[in-house]
Structures are given as C-alpha cells and as structure tokens.
N, C-alpha and C positions, 0 to 999 in steps of 0.2 A: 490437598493440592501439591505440597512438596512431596509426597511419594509420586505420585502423579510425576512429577519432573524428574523424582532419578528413575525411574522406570523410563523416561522418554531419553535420559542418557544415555543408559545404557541400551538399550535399542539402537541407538542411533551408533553408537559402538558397537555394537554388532554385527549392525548392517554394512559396517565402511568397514570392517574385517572380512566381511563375504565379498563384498564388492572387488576390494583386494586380491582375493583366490583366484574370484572370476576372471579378473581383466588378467592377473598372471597364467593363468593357464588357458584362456585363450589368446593372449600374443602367443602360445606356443603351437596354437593348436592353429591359428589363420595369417594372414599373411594380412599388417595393417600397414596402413599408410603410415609412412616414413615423420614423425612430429617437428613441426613447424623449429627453426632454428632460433633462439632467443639472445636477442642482442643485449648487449649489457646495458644496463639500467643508467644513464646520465640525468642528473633532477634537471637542467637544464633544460633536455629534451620538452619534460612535460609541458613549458610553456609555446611547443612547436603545434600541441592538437590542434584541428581544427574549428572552427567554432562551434561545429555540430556537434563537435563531442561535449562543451562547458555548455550549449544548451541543452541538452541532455543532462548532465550533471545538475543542472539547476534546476531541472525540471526533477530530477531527483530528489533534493534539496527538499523542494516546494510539496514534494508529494507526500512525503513519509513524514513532516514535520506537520503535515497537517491531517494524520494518521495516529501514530503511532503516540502522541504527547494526549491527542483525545483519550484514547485509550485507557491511560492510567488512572485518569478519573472518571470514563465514563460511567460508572455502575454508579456512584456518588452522584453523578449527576441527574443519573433515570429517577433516582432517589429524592432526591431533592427539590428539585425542577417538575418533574413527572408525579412522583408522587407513588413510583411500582416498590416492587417490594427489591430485595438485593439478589433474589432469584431469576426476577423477571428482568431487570439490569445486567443480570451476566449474561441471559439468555440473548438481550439485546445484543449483547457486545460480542457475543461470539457469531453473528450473524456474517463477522466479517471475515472468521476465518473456515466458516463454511462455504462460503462466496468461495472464496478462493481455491478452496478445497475441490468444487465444483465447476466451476468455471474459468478457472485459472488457463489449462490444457485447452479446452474451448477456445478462448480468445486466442492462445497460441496459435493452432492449427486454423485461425480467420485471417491473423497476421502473417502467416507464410502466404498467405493467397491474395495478400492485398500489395500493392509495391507504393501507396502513398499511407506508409505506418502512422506519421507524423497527425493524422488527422483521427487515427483510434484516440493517440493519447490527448491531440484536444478531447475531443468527447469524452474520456476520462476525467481531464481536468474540470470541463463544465459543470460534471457531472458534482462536482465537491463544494460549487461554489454555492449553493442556496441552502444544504441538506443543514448545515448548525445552525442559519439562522430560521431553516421550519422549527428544530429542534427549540433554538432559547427563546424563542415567539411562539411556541404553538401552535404553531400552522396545521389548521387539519386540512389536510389532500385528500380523507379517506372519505369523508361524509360529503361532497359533492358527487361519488362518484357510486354512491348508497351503500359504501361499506363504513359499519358503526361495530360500535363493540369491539370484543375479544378475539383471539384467534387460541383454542384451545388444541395444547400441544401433549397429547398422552404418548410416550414411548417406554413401555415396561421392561423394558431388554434394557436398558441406563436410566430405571427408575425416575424417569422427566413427566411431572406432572403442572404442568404451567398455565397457565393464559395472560396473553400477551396483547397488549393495547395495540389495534388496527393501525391508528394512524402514525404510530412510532415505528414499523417494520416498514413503510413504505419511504421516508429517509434514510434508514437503514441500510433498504437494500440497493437504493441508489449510492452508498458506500458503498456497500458491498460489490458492485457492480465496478464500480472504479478503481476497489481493493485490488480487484484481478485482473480488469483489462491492462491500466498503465503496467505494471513489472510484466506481464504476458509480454508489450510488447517492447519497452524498453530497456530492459538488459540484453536481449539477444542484439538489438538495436546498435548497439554500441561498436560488435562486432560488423556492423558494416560501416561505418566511418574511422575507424581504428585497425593500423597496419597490425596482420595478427603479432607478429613480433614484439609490437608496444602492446597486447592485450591481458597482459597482466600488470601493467602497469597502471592502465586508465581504467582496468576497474579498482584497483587497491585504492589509486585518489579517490574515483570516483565513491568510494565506499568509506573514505575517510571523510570525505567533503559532508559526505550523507551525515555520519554521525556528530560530525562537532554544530550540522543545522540540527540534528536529535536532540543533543546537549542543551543548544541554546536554546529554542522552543521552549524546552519543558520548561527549564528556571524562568522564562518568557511569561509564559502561563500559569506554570505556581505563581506569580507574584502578581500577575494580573488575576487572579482570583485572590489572594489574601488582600489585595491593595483597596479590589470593590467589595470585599465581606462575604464570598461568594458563600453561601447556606443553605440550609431548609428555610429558615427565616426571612434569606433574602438570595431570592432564587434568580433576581435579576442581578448579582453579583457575578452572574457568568456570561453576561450578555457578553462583555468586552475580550475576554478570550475566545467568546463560539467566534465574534467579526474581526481575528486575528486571525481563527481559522480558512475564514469564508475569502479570506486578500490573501491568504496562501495559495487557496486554491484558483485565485485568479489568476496571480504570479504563474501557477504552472502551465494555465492558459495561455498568456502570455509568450510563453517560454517555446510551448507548444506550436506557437504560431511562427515566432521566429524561429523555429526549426521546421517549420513547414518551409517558411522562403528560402531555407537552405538547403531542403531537399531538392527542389528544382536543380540546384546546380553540382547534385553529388550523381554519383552515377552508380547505383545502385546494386550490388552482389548478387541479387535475385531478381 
C-alpha cells in the first residue's frame, strides 16, 4: 500500500507538470479570457459572507466528518461487528471511492441542469442518516426484497477474488451514493453565492472549517469507541459512534434545508 501511495505521488506530479505545458502553450496559442482581478485578502471581510455560504460550510462540516472519520475504522468494524474477513472490509470501504469514481461527473452534469441544487444535497444528506445505524443494528434490507447471500466478485486482471455479504453493499452503496452527489454539487455551489474575487478566500476557510470538524470527529469517535469497549467482544461498543454518525447526517439535513430557504432569495448564476 505505501508503494501504492508514492507511485500515486508521483503521477500526480506528473500530471500537474503536463497540465503546466498545456495551459502555457495554449495561452499562447488562443486567446483566453482576461482572469478575474483579486482583491486583497481583509480577515474581516470573511465575516461579511452570506449566510448561504456558512450553510454551505456547515453542511460541509457535517458531511465529511461523517465520512471520512468512518473510514478509518471501517474495515475493523466489517470485522468485528460483521464478522467478514479484512479483505471483504476493504472491499466494502472502497465502494465509496468507486461511487465516486463513477458517479461523481454524473451527478455533476444533473446539477448544471437543475437550478434548485439545494435539494440534491438534502437527498444526499438523507441519504446518511439511517445507512450506520442499518450497519451497527443489522438491519437486513436485502432479504425482504429476496436477495440473500453473497455477491461474488472475480476480477483477474487486479487478482480480486471475493464475495461479499448482500445485505452490507446496499448501505454501502446508499454512501456511496451520497459520497458523490453532495461534493458534485457543493463545491461548484459555493461559486454561485461568493463574489468570484472572495473565491479563494471562502474556499480556504471553507476547507479549514472542514478539517479542524475532521480533527474533531475523529478524536470524537476514537474515544467514543474506547469509552464503550468497542470490539470483537463487544461489537455493540460501536453503537454510540455509528448515532454520532447518523445526527451528523441529519445536521447536514438540516443545514440542507436552511439553505434551501435561502436559495429562494439568491438569484442564481445559472
């Protein structure tokens, strides 16, 4: 796995050295539009945004923190809780960066074509609120609807030889689902209530605000797992961090909603 990450390093250095070339030698070669003029930076200002943009941020806040802090432990938890192996737990956990991978652009190009965004990312939101406590309850979804069993995954070209428990992929992929639509539509989003001239501004907060809810979550949740004993042993030690998750995900609800009553009164770019 860490060759894994310098190999995606350096790709990624590569690629933002070509990207480089490209955009310099076509400003030479086409005629671009003249770049927005950027005012100076007053910290002041930032508390001039509108409210659209702090429910935005909040809804930010609310979304990644009840992401990204799962993440760190999910495989331990398919493991413990579930009972899969640590194969079938990553397999889980990357569901959500296929999700993304795939329907990321999708939702993009649904969000240009919609002018009330505000109500994608509820349905996003919604969608966060039930999926950890199917997870730490067991909720099966898949056997009222006569799917039972496995779902076997053979792909010999990246040696993936798995099967994967039914009724754990259809929480999953209601993340997954949520994984891609809310950033499809919320970061472009920002750029219609934020003068473009502040728009490096209100995402650096906005991107700051995100990481120290990152920070706080996680140590939130580690200690809401060591506090109830979370284990193999005692697999209900994770109940109280999945319903930390599950009031995150309503917060972005929430949030989703009073930015919906705000879009009424914005006047929209597109």
């Amino acid at each position: 796995p860490l060759w894994i990450s310098v190999y995606a390093g350096i790709s990624a250095l590569v690629f933002i050295a070509i990207y480089y070339f490209v955009d310099l030698a076509s400003s030479k070669k086409y005629e671009l539009p003249p770049e927005g003029n950027q005012d100076k930076v007053v910290l002041k200002e930032i508390f001039g945004f509108g409210r659209a943009f702090w429910f935005i941020t909040a809804l930010c806040v609310t979304f990644y923190s009840a992401m990204f802090p799962f993440q760190t432990f999910a495989i331990k938890f398919f493991q413990e809780v579930h009972g899969t192996s640590r194969e079938v737990g990553g397999n889980l956990s990357s569901i959500l960066t296929l999700s993304a991978m795939i329907f990321t652009p999708l939702f993009g190009l649904l969000a240009d074509r919609i002018k009330k965004k505000s109500y994608l990312m509820m349905f996003g939101s919604f969608l966060i609120v039930p999926v950890y406590l199917i997870m730490a309850y067991k909720v099966d979804l898949a056997t009222p609807f006569g799917l039972t069993g496995n779902v076997d995954i053979n792909i010999n070209f990246f040696d993936i030889h798995t099967s994967i428990p039914v009724y754990l992929i259809i929480p999953m992929s209601m993340m997954g689902i949520a994984f891609s639509l809310i950033p499809a539509v919320m970061w472009p989003y920002v750029a219609l209530v934020v003068d473009s001239s502040k728009l490096g501004t209100a995402y650096g907060l906005m991107t700051m605000i995100q990481n120290i809810g990152l920070f706080s979550f996680n140590l939130l949740i580690g200690f809401s797992n060591d506090l109830f004993g979370a284990s193999a042993t005692n697999p209900q030690g994770y109940i109280p961090g999945m319903w930390i998750f599950s009031i995150l995900g309503f917060s972005g609800l929430f949030f989703s909603y009073l930015l919906r009553k705000e879009e009424k009164t914005l006047i929209l770019k597109n």
